[in-house]
C-alpha positions in Angstrom: 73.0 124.1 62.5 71.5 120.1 62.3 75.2 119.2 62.9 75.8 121.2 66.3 75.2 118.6 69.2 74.4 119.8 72.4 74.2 116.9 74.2 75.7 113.9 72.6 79.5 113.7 72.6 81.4 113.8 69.4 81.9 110.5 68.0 84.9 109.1 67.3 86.4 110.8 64.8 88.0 109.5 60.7 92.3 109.9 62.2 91.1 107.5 65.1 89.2 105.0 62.7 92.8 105.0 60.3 94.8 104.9 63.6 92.5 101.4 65.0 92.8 99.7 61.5 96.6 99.7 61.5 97.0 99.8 65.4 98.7 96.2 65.9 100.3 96.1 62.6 104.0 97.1 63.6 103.7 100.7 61.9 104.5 104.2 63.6 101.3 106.1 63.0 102.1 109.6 63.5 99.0 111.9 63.8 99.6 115.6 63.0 98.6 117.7 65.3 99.2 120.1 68.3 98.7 117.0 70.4 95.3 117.6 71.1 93.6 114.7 68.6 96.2 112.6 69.5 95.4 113.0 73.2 92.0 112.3 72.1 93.2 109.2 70.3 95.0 107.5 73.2 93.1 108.9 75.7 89.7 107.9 74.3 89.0 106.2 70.9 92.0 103.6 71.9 91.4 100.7 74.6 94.4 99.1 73.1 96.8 101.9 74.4 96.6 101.5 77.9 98.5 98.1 78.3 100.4 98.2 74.7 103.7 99.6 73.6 102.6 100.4 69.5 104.0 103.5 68.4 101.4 106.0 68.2 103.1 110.0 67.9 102.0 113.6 68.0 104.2 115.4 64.9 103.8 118.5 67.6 102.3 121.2 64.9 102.5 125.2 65.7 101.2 127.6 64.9 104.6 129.7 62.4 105.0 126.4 60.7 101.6 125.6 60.0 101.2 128.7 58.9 104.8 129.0 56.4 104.8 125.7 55.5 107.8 124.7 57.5 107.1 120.7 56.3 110.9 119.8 56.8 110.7 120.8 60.8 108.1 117.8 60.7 109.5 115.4 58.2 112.9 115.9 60.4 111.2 114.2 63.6 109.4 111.6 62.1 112.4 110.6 60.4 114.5 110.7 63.9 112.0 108.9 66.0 111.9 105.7 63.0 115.6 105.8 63.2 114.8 104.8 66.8 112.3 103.1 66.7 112.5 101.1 63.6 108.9 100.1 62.5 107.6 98.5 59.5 106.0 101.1 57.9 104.9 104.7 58.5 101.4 106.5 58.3 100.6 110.0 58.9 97.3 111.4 59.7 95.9 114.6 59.3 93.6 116.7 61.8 91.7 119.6 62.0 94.5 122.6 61.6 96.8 120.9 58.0 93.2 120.9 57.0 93.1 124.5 57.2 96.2 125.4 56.3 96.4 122.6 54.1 99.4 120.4 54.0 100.5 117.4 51.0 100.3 114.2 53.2 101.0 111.9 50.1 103.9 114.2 49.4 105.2 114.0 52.8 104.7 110.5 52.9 107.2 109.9 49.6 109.8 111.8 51.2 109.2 109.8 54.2 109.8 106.6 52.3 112.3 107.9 50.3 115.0 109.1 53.2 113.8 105.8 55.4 113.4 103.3 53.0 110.5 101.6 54.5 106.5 102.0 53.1 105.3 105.9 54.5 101.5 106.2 53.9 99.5 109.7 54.2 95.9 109.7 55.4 94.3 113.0 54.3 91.9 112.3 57.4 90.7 115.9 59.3 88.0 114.6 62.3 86.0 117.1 61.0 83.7 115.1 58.6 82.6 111.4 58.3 83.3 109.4 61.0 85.7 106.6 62.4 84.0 104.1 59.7 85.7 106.0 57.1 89.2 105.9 58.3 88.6 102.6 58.8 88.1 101.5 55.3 90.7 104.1 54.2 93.6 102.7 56.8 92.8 98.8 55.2 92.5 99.1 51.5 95.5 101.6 51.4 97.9 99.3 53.3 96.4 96.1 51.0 96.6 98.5 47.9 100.2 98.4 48.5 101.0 95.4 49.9 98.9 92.7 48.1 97.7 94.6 45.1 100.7 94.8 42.4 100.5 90.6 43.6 97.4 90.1 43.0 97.8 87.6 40.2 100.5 85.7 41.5 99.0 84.7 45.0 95.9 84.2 44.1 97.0 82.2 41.2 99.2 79.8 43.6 96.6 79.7 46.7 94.1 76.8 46.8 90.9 78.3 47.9 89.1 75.1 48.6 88.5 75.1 51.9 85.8 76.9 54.9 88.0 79.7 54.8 86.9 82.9 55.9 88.4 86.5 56.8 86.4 88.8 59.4 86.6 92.3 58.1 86.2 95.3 59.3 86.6 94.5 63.2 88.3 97.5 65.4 87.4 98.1 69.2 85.8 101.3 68.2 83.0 98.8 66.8 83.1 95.5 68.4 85.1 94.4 71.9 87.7 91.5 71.7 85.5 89.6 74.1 82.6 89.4 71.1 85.1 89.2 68.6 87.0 86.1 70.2 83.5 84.5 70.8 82.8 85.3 66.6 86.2 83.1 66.4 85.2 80.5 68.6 81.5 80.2 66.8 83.3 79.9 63.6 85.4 77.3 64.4 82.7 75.7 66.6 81.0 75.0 62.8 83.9 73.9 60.6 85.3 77.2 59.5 89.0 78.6 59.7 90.0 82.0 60.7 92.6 83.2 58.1 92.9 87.2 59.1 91.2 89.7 60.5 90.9 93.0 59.1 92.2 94.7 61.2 92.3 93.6 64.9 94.3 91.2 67.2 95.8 90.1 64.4 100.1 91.4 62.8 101.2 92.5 59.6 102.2 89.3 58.3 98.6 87.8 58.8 96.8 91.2 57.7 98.5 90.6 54.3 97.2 86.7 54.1 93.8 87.5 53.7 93.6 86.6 49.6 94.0 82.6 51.2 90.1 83.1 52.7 87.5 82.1 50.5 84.5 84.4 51.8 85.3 87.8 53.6 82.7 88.5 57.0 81.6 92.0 56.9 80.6 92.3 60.6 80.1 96.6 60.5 79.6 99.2 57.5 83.3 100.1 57.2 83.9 96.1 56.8 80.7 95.7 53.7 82.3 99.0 52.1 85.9 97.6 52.3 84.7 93.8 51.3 83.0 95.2 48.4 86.3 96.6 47.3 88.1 93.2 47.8 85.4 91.5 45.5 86.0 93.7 43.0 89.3 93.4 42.9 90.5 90.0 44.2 86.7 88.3 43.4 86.6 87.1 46.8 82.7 87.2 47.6 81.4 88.4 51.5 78.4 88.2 53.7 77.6 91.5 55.7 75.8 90.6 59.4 76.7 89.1 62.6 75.6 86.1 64.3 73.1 87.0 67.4 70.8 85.1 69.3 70.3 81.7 69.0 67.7 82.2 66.5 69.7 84.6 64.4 73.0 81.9 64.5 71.0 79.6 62.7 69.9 81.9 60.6 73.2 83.5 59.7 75.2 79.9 59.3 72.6 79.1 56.9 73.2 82.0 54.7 77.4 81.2 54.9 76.6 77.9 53.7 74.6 79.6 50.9 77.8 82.0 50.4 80.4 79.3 49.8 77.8 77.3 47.7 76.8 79.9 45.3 80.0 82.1 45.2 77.7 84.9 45.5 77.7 87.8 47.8 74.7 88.3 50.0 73.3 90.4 53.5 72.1 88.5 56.1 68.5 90.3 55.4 68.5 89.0 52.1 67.1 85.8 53.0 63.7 85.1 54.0 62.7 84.2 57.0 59.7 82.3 58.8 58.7 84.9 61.6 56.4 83.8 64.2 53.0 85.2 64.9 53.3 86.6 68.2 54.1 90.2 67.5 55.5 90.9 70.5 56.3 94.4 70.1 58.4 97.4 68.3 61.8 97.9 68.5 64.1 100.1 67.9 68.4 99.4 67.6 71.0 102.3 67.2 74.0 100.9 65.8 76.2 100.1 62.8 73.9 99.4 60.6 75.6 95.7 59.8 75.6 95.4 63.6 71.8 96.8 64.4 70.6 94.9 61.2 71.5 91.4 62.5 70.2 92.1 65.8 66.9 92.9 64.1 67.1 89.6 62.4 66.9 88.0 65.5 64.1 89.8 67.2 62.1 89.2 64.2 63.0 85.7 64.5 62.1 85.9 68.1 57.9 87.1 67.0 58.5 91.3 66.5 56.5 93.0 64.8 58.8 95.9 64.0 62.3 96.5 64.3 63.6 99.6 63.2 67.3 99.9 62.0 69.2 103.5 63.0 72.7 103.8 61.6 74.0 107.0 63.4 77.1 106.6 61.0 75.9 107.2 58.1 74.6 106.1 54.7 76.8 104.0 52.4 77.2 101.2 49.2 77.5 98.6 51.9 74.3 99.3 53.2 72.5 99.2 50.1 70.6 96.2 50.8 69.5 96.7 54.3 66.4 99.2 55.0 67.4 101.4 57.9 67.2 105.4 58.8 70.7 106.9 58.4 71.4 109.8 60.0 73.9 112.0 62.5 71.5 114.6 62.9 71.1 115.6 67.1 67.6 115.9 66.9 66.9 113.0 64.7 68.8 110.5 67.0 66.8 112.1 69.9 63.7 111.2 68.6 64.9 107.8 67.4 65.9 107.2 71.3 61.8 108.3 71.9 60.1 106.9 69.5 56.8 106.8 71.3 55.1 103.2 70.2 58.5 101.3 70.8 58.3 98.5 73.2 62.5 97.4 73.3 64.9 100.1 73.0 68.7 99.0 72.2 71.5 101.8 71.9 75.0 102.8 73.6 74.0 103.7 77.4 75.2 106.6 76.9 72.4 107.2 74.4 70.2 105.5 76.2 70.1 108.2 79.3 67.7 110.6 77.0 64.6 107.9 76.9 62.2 110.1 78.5 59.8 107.6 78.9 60.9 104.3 80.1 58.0 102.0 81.8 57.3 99.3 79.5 59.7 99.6 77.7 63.0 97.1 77.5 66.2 98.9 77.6 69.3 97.2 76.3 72.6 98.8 76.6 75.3 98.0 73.6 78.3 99.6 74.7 80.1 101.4 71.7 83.6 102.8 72.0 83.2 105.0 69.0 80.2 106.9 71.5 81.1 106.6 74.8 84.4 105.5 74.8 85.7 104.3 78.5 82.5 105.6 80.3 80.6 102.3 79.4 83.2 99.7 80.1 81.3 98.4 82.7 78.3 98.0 80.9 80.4 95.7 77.6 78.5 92.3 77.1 78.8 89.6 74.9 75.7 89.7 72.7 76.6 87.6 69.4 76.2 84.1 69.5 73.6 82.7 72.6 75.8 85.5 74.6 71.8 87.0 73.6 69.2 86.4 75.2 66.9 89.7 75.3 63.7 88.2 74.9 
């Protein structure tokens, strides 16, 4: 029962993570369902969908289908609605129910390609396990699996990496806004550095697929260190997890970039030491991605505190392997995170934020997250990376 949650919503869900990473790439992402996850998708989990015209599509799944296997009545009206529509690729998702009943989403996907003649993609995704971080890195590598992969010698053998080229990966408005992500830009190119993708946000197709030109991938949340990881291993392209927050923490993170392209050597922003002042002002306590929440700690350590603890409510994973942090999605765990009794500076999603019992003398910073709260915080979004914060 440590999974049931009786008073947090359910986060964002492994479909909607799949569906943000290839949102603005041209494709028709077809989520199968009775059109409840999808409503879920659009409705919630999706800013983008409010002012944009991508193709996002329920496959319309009952209950005598489901249940036969009656695949071609699916198959038919994905196929009719591309005819239509004519995107650039196809990707179809799974949900609770195929789960259940089970259904072959690779297999689908083949005949897909087959009868259509454009790249079809299944995502064995159910919203039932994991989370949106997942789907993220599942939604990325597969599209660059297919197309950069069977390349892989021949662009990276006729690109010139010898520049301040960078890719920012792992960005999707379930994670970060487009306000703080256009500031990330700005500070990057403020300091001599060139944006060549963005994996995958505000960005296309043909600019998602030009990422082997950077020279150092940004993992700026755990979905982006767990999919830069991959791309090291396979295209040697070496990363640096974190963000830069604060003034303090800027500095701090521009430093280890320089280190980055100077070594050739993959490294978290945690990893290098740091001269902390001897004020101790305090203990605080940041629930977060844990790339996110571990570069705010850097700069409140950098700013005299004590103690900064590091909650990742999404889980433990290989790109967090270098940062110390709890990890967990346990109810009462988060709860008592949110109270931890001695902490002086509390920073979480508002809506996380309303269960701090006791809140004299303590500093309460709200970082919206769209993957919690979804639309009920839009109020409340901030730029915190670069001098955008100030919490002192």
């Amino acid at each position: 029962m440590k999974r049931l949650y009786r008073y947090l919503p359910p986060f964002a869900g492994d479909y909607s993570g799949v569906a943000s990473a290839l949102y603005e790439l041209g494709g028709m992402l077809c989520i199968h369902d009775a059109s409840g996850c999808t409503g879920n998708y659009v409705g919630f989990d999706e800013p983008r969908s409010y002012d944009s015209k991508q193709l996002v599509y329920c496959t319309g799944l009952r209950r005598d289908d489901a249940i036969l296997g009656n695949d071609e009545v699916y198959i038919d009206k994905i196929v009719r609605a591309a005819k239509d529509m004519n995107p650039k690729f196809i990707a179809i998702l799974g949900s609770p129910v195929p789960l259940i009943t089970g259904f072959d989403f690779n297999g689908v996907a083949k005949i897909l390609q087959q009868r259509l003649g454009i790249p079809a993609f299944g995502f064995d995704t159910a919203g039932m396990t994991g989370s949106h971080k997942e789907g993220v890195v599942m939604g990325v590598t597969k599209l660059l699996d297919y197309y950069v992969l069977p390349k892989k010698a021949e662009l990276i053998r006729n690109e010139d990496r010898s520049g301040k080229k960078v890719n920012i990966v792992g960005a999707t408005p379930l994670d970060i806004s487009e306000e703080n992500l256009e500031t990330f830009r700005e500070l990057l190119k403020s300091r001599g550095y060139e944006v060549v993708s963005v994996l995958s946000m505000s960005n296309d197709l043909d600019e998602f697929v030009s990422f082997y030109k950077a020279d150092v991938n940004l993992a700026i949340t755990q979905a982006g260190a767990l999919i830069s990881k991959d791309l090291e291993k396979k295209y040697d392209m070496p990363y640096l997890s974190g963000l830069p927050i604060g003034e303090l923490g800027t500095n701090h993170y521009f430093d280890c970039l320089k280190e980055v392209f100077e070594c050739g050597k993959s490294m978290e922003i945690s990893q290098k030491p740091i001269q902390i002042k001897g004020d101790k002002k305090g203990h605080a306590v940041v629930i977060e991605d844990g790339i996110i929440a571990s570069s705010i700690r850097m700069e409140l350590l950098l700013q005299g505190y004590e103690k900064v603890d590091v909650v990742s409510i999404f889980g433990k994973d290989l790109g967090m392997s270098d940062i110390e942090a709890k990890y967990t999605d346990n109810e009462y765990e988060i709860m008592d995170a949110i109270n931890t009794e001695e902490s002086t500076l509390l920073a979480a999603d508002p809506f996380l934020i309303q269960y701090r019992e006791k809140k004299d003398g303590v500093k309460l910073v709200d970082l919206p997250k769209y993957a919690i709260s979804s639309k009920l915080t839009d109020q409340k979004r901030w730029v915190y990376i670069g001098s955008g914060w100030n919490i002192k």
